[in-house]
Each structure stands twice: as C-alpha cells, then as structure tokens.
VEXRO-373066 format. One record per residue: chain; x, y, z of N, C-alpha, C in turn. Coordinates in steps of 0.2 Angstrom, whole numbers. Layout:
REM residues N
+--------+-------+-------+-------+-------+-------+-------+-------+-------+-------+
| chaine |   n.u |   n.v |   n.w |  ca.u |  ca.v |  ca.w |   c.u |   c.v |   c.w |
+--------+-------+-------+-------+-------+-------+-------+-------+-------+-------+
|      A |     X |     Y |     Z |     X |     Y |     Z |     X |     Y |     Z |
...
+--------+-------+-------+-------+-------+-------+-------+-------+-------+-------+
REM end
This chain:
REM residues 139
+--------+-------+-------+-------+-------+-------+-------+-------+-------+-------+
| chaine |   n.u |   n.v |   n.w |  ca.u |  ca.v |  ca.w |   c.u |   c.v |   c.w |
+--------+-------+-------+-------+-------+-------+-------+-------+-------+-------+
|      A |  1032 |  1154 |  1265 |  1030 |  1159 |  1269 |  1022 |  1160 |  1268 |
|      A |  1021 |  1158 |  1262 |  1012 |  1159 |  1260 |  1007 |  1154 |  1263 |
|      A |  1004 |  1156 |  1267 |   998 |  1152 |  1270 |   993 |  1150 |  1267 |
|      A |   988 |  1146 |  1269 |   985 |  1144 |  1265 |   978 |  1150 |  1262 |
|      A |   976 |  1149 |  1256 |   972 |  1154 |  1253 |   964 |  1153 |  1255 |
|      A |   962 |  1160 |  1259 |   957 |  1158 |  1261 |   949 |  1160 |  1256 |
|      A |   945 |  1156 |  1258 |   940 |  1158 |  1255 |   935 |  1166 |  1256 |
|      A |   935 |  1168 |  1250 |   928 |  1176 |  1252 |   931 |  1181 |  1248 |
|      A |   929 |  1185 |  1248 |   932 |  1190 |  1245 |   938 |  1193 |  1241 |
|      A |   941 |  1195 |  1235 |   948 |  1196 |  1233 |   951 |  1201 |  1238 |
|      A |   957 |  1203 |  1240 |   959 |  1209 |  1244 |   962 |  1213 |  1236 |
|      A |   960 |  1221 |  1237 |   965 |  1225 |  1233 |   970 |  1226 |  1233 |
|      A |   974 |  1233 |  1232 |   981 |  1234 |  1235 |   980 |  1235 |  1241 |
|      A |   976 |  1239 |  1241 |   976 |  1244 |  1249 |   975 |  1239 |  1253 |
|      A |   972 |  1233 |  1253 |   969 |  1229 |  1257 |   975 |  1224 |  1258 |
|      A |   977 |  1223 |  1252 |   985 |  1217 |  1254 |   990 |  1221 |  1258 |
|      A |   991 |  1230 |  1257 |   996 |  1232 |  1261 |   993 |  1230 |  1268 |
|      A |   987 |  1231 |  1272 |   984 |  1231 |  1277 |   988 |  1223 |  1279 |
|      A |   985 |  1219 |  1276 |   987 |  1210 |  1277 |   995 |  1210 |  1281 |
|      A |   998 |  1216 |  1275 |  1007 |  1214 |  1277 |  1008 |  1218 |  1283 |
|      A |  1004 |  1225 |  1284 |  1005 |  1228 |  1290 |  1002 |  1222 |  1296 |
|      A |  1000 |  1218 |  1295 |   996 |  1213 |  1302 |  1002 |  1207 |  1301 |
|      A |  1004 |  1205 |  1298 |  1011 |  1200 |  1297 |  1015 |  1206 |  1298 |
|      A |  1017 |  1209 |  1297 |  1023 |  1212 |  1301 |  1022 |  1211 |  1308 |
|      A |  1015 |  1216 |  1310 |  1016 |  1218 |  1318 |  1014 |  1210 |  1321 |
|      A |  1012 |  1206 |  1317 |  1011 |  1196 |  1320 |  1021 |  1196 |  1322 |
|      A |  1025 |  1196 |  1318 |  1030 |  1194 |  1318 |  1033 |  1196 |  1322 |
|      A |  1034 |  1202 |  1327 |  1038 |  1206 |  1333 |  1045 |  1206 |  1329 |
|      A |  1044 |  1202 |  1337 |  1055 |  1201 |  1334 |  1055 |  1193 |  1333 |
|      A |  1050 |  1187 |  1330 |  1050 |  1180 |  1327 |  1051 |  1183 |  1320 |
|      A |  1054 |  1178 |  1317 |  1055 |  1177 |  1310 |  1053 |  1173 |  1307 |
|      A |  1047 |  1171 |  1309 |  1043 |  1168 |  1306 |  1037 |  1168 |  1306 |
|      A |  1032 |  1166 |  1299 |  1026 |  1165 |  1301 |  1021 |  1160 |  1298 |
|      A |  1018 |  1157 |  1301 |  1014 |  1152 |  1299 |  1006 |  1151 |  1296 |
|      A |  1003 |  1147 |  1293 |   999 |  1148 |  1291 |   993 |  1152 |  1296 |
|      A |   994 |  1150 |  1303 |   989 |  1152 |  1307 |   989 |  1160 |  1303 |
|      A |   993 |  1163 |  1305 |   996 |  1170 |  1306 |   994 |  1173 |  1300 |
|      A |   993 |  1170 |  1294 |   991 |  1173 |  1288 |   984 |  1173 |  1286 |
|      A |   983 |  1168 |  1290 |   973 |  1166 |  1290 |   970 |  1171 |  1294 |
|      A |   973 |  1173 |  1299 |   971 |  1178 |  1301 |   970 |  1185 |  1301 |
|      A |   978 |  1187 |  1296 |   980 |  1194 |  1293 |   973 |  1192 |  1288 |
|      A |   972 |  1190 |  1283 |   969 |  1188 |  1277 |   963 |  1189 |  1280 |
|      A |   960 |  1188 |  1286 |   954 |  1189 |  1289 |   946 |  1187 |  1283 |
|      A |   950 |  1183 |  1280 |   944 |  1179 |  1277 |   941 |  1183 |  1270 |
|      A |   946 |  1184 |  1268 |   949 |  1186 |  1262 |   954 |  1182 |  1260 |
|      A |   951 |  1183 |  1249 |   954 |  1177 |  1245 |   959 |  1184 |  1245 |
|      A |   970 |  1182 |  1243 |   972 |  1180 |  1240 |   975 |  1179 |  1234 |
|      A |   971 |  1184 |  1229 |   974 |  1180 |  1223 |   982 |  1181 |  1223 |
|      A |   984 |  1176 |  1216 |   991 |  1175 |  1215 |   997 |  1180 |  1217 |
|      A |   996 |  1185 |  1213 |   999 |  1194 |  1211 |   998 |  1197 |  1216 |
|      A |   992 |  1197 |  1222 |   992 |  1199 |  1230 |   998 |  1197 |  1234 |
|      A |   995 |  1190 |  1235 |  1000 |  1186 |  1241 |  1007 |  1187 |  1239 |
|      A |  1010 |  1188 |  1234 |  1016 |  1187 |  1232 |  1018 |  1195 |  1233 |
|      A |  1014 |  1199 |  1233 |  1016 |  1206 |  1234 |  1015 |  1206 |  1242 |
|      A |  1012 |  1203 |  1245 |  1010 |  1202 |  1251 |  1017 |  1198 |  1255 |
|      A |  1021 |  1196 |  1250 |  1025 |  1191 |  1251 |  1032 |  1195 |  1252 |
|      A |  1031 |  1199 |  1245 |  1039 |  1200 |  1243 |  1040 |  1207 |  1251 |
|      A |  1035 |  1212 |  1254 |  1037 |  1214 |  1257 |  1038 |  1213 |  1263 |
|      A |  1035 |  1205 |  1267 |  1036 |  1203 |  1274 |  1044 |  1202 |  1272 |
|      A |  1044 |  1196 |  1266 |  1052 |  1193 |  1264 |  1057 |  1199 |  1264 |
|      A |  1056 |  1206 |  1262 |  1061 |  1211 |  1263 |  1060 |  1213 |  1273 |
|      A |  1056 |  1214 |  1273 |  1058 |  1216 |  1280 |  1061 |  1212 |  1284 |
|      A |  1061 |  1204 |  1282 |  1063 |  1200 |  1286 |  1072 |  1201 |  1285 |
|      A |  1072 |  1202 |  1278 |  1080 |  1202 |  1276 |  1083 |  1207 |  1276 |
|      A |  1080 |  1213 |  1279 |  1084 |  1219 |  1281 |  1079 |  1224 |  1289 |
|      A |  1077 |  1217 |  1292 |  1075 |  1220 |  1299 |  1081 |  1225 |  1300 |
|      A |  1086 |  1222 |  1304 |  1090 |  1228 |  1307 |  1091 |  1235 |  1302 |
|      A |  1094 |  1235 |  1297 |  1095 |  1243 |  1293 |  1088 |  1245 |  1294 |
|      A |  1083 |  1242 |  1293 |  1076 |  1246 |  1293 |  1076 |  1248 |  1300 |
|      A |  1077 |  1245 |  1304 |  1076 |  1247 |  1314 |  1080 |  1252 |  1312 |
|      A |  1087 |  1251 |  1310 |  1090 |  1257 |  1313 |  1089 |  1263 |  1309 |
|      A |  1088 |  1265 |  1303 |  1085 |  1270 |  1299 |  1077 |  1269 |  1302 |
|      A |  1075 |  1270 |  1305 |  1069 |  1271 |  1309 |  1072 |  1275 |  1314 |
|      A |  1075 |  1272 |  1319 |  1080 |  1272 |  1324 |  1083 |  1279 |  1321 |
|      A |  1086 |  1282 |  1318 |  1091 |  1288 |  1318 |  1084 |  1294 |  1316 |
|      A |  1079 |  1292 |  1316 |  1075 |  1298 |  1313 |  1070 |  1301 |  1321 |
|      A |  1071 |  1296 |  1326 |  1068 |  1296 |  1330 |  1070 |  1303 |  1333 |
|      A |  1066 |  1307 |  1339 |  1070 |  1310 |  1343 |  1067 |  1311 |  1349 |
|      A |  1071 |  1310 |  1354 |  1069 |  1308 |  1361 |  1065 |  1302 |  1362 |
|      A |  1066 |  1297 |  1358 |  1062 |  1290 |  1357 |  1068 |  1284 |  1355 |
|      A |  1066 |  1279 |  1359 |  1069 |  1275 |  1356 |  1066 |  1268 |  1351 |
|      A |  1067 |  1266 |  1348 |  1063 |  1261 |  1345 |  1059 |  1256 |  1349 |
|      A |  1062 |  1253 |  1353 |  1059 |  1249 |  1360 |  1054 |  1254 |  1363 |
|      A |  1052 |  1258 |  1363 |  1049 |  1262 |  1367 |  1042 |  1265 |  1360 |
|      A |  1043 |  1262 |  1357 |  1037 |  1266 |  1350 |  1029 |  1260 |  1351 |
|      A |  1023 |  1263 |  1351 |  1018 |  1259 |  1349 |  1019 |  1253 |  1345 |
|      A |  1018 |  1247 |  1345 |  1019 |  1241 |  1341 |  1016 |  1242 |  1336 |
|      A |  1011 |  1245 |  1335 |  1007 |  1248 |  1329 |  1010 |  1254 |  1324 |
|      A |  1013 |  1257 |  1329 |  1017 |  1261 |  1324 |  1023 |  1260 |  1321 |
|      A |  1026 |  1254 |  1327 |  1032 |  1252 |  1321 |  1031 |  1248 |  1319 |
|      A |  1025 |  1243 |  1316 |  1025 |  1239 |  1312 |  1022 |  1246 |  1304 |
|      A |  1020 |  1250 |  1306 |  1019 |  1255 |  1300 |  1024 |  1256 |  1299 |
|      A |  1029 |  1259 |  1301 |  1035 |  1263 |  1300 |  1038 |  1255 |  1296 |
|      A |  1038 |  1249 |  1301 |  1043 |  1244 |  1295 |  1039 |  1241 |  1289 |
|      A |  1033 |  1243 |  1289 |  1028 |  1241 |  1283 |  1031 |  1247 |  1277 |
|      A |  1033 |  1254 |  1276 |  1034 |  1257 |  1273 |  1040 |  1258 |  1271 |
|      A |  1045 |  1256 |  1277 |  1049 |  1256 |  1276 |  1054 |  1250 |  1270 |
|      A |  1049 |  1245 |  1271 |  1050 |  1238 |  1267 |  1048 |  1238 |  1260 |
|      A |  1042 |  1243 |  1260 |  1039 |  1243 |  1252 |  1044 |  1250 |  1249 |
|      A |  1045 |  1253 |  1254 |  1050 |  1259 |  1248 |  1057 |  1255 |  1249 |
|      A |  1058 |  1250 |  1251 |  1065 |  1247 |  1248 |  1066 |  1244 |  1239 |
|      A |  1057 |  1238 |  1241 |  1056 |  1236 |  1236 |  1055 |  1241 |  1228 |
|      A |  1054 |  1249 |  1230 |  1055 |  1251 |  1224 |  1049 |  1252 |  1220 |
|      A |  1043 |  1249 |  1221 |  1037 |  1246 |  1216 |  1034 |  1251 |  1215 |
|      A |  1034 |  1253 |  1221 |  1025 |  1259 |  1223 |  1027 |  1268 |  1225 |
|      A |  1026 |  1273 |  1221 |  1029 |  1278 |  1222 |  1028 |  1279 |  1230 |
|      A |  1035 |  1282 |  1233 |  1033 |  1284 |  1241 |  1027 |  1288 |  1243 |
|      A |  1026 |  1293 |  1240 |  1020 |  1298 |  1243 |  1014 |  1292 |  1243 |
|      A |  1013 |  1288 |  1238 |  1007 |  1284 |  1237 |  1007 |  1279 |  1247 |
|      A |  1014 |  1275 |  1246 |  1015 |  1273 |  1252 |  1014 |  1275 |  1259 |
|      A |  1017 |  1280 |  1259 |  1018 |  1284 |  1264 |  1008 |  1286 |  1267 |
|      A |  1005 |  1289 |  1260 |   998 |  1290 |  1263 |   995 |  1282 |  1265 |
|      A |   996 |  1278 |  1262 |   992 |  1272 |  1264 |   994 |  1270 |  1270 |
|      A |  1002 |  1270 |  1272 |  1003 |  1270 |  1280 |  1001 |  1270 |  1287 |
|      A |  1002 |  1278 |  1283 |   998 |  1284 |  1289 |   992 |  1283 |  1292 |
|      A |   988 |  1280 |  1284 |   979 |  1279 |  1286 |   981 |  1271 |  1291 |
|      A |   986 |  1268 |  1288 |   984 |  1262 |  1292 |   986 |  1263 |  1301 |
|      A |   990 |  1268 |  1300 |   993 |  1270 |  1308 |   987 |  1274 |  1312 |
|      A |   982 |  1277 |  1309 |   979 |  1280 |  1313 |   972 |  1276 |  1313 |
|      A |   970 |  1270 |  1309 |   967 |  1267 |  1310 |   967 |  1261 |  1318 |
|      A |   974 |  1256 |  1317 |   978 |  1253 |  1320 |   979 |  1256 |  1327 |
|      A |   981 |  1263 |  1326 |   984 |  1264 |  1332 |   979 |  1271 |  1338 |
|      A |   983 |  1274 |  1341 |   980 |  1281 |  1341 |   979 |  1287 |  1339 |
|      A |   976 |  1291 |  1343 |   974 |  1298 |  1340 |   979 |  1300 |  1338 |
|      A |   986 |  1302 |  1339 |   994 |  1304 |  1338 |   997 |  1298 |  1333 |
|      A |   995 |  1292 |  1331 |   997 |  1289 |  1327 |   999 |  1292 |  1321 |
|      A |   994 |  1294 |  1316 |   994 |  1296 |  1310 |  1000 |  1302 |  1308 |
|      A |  1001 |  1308 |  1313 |  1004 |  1313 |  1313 |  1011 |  1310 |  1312 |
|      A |  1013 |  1306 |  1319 |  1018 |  1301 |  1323 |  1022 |  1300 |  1315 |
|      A |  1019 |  1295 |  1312 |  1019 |  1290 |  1307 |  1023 |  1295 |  1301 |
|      A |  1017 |  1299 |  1299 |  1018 |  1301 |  1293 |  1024 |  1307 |  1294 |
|      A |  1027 |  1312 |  1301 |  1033 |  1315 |  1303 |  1041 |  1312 |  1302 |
|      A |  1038 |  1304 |  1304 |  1046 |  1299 |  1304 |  1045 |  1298 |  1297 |
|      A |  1040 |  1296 |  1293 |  1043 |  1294 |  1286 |  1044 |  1300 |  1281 |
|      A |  1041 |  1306 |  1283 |  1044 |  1314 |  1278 |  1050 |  1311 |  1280 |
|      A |  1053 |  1313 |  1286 |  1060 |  1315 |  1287 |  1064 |  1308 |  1281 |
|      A |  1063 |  1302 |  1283 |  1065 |  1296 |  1279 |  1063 |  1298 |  1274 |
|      A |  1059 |  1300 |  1269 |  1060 |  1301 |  1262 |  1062 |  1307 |  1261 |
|      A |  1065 |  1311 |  1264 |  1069 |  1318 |  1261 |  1075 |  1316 |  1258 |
+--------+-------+-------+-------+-------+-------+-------+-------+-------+-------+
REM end
C-alpha cells in the first residue's frame, strides 16, 4: 500500500491526516492504490516511517470496513443519500469515521481536524455538514 517516499518536507500529524483524507477521496469505490496516487496525496512531502504507517493503518481500516462505515454514515444522514453527498465530504466523513475505528486519537481531536479538512476541500456548508453527521455518530 505504501508508495514510494518522497523528497521535501517531513508531514506532521495534521498533514498525514490530510494525505489519508486525498487517498481516501483518490480511492472512490477502487480498492486500491498506487504509487502514483500517494505521490500525489504526499504532494511533495517526506513521509517518515511512524507517518506513512499511520497514514497506512487508516486507508487499510477504511478499506476493510468500507461498507459498516457507508452505512453508519448512511443511518445518520437525513433526507440524503450517501450517493448523493459531495465527494469531498464523504471522503471526510470516511476519513473520521476510519481513524475513530482505529481508536488512537481522541474523537473531538478528529472530529475538529475533519471538519477543517471539510471546509478547506469542500464548500462554504462543508464544515457545518461534516461536523453535524459526526456529533450525531459520536453520541
């Protein structure tokens, strides 16, 4: 899954969640990805070891519980359907929804870094959007 490591810059946390939220929304509905794909999330940024591998374990969970995540996205929606959500926003919603599986990071912490990524990525309703579906999921 790990592409190759690029030259420039170390990424921090904040910047390795960003990486996974651009490999999520790369991966749609493929289940895979390649090195192109991580050269490009990485955007010219080093990778250290304890990065890529945290950058790893949450592509690797959302890949092995795509569906439960769709559909706990899916039950909190309302008058929406998942097909019908910005890309950008469900790639937040499964980027959040993948690292509070993993347990690491407390949710409030994820949940805000999300949200900034939702209203960065997406539109002016992004952020709000975002951060409504995952209150409701963390209650």
């Amino acid at each position: 899954m790990c592409g190759a490591q690029s030259m420039g810059q170390a990424l921090s946390r904040s910047e390795s969640r960003e990486v996974a939220f651009r490999l999520i929304f790369a991966l749609g509905q493929s289940a895979t990805l390649d090195a192109a794909a991580w050269d490009l999330a990485l955007d010219g940024k080093t990778a250290p070891i304890p990065e890529k591998q945290y950058i790893t374990n949450i592509v690797e969970k959302f890949l092995a519980e795509r569906i439960s995540i769709d559909e706990k996205i899916s039950a909190h929606l309302q008058k929406w359907t998942i097909d019908r959500l910005r890309q950008t926003d469900l790639a937040a919603l499964r980027l959040a929804m993948s690292e509070m599986a993993i347990g690491n990071v407390p949710v409030p912490v994820i949940i805000n870094e999300v949200v900034n990524l939702a209203k960065k990525y997406g539109d002016i309703q992004s952020g709000a959007f975002v951060n409504g579906i995952l209150a409701k999921i963390a209650e």
